[in-house]
VOTI-877973 format. One record per atom (N, C-alpha, C): residue in one letter; x, y, z. Coordinates in pm, whole numbers, plus 50000, padded with zeros to 5 digits. Example, Ala and Ser with C-alpha at 12.3 -4.5 7.8 and 13.67 -1.06 7.14 Angstrom:
REM residues 2
A513194943150780;A512304955050780;A513204967050780;S512854977550708;S513674989450714;S512905000350787;
END
This chain:
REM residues 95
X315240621858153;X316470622758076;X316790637558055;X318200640258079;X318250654558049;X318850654257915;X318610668257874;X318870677457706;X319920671457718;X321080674357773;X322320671157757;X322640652057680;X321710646157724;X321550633257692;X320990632257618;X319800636257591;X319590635957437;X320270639557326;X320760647857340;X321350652257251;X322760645357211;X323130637557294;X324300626957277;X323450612657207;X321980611657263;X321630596657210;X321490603357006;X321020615956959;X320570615056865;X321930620556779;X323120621256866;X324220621656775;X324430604256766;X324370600356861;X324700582256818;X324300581956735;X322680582356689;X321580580356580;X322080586456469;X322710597056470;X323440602456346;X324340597956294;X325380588756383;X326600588056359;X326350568956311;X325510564156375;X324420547956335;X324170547456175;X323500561656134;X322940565056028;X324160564355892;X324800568055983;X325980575455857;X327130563855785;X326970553055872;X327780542055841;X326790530455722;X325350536955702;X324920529655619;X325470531055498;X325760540155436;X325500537955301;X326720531855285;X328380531355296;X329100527755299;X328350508655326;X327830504255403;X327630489055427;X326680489455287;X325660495555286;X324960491755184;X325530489255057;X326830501055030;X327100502154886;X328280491854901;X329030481854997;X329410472655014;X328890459454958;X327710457955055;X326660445155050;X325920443954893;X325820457354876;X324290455454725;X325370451454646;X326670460254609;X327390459154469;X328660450454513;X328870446554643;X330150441654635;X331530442554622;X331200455854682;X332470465054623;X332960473154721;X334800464854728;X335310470354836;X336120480054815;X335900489854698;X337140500254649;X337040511054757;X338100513154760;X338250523454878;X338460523155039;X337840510455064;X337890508955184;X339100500355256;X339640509555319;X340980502955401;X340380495655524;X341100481455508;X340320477355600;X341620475255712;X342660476555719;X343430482955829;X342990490055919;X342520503255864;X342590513955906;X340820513755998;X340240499755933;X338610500155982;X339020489656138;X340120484156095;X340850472956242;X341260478156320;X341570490756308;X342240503056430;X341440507756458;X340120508856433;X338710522356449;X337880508756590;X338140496956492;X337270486656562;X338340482456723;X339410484156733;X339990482956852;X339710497156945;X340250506556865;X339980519556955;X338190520557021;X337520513456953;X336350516556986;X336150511257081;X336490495557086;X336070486357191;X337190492557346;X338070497257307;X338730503657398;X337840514557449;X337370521157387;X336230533857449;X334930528957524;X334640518957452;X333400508157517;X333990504657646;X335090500857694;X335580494257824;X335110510157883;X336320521057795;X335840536157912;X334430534957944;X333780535157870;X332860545257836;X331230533158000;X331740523057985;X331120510658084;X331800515358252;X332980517958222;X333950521158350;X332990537658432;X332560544958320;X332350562358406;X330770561158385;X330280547558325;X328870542458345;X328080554458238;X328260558358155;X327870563758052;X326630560457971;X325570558657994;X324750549957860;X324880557757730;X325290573157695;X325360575457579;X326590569457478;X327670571157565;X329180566657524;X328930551057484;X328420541057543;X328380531157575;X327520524857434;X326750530657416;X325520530457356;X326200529557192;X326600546557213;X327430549857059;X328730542557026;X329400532757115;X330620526257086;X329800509057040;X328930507457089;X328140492257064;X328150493756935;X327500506856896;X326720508456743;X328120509956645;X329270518556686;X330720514956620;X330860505556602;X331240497656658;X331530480756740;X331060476656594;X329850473056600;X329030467656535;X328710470056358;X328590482856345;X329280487956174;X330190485956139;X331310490156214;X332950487656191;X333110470356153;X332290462856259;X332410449156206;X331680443956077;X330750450356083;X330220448955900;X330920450155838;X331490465255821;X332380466155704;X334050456355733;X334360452855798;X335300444755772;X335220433055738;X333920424655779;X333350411055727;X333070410855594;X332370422455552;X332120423655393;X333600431555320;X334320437855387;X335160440555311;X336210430955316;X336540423055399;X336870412855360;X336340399555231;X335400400455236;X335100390155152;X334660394655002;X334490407054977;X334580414454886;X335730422254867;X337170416654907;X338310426254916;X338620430154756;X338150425254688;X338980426454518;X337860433954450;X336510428554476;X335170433954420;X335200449954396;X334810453554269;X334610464354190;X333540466254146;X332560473654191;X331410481654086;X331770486253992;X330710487253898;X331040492153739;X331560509853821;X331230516053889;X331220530853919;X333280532153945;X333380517554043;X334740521754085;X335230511153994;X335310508353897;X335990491653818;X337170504853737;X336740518553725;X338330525753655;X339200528553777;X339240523553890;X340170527753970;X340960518553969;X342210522954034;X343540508654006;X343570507954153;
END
């Protein structure tokens, strides 16, 4: 594997990483303040659109890091859907 590839798999791993706490602080408290879930339905199309690229120029990093989009992006819309009204005590002063 070359540097160049690594260094794309452990940005995936970064970018994998970074979508937790957002699911977590979803899932534990139930709480969908803040999160547009429009705007998570446009991230989740554009992605799967990059997934077709990214399969087409045979990429395993691209490919790799759009699965792991794919796949968060659909968390948070399953839970932000079903927690669309849900407020934590932290966000319950927001309107």
């Amino acid at each position: 594997m070359h540097w160049q590839q690594m260094i794309g798999f452990i940005g995936t791993a970064i970018a994998a990483i970074a979508y937790l706490p957002q699911i977590i602080h979803l899932i534990k408290e139930k709480c969908s303040a803040g999160i547009s879930l429009v705007t998570y339905f446009i991230w989740v199309i554009s992605s799967i659109l990059l997934l077709i690229n990214a399969v087409s120029i045979k990429s395993p990093v691209f490919t790799i890091f759009q699965i792991c989009n794919i796949i968060a992006i659909s968390v948070i819309l399953i839970f932000g859907s079903i927690y669309r009204n849900g407020r934590c005590p932290t966000h319950s002063s927001w309107r």
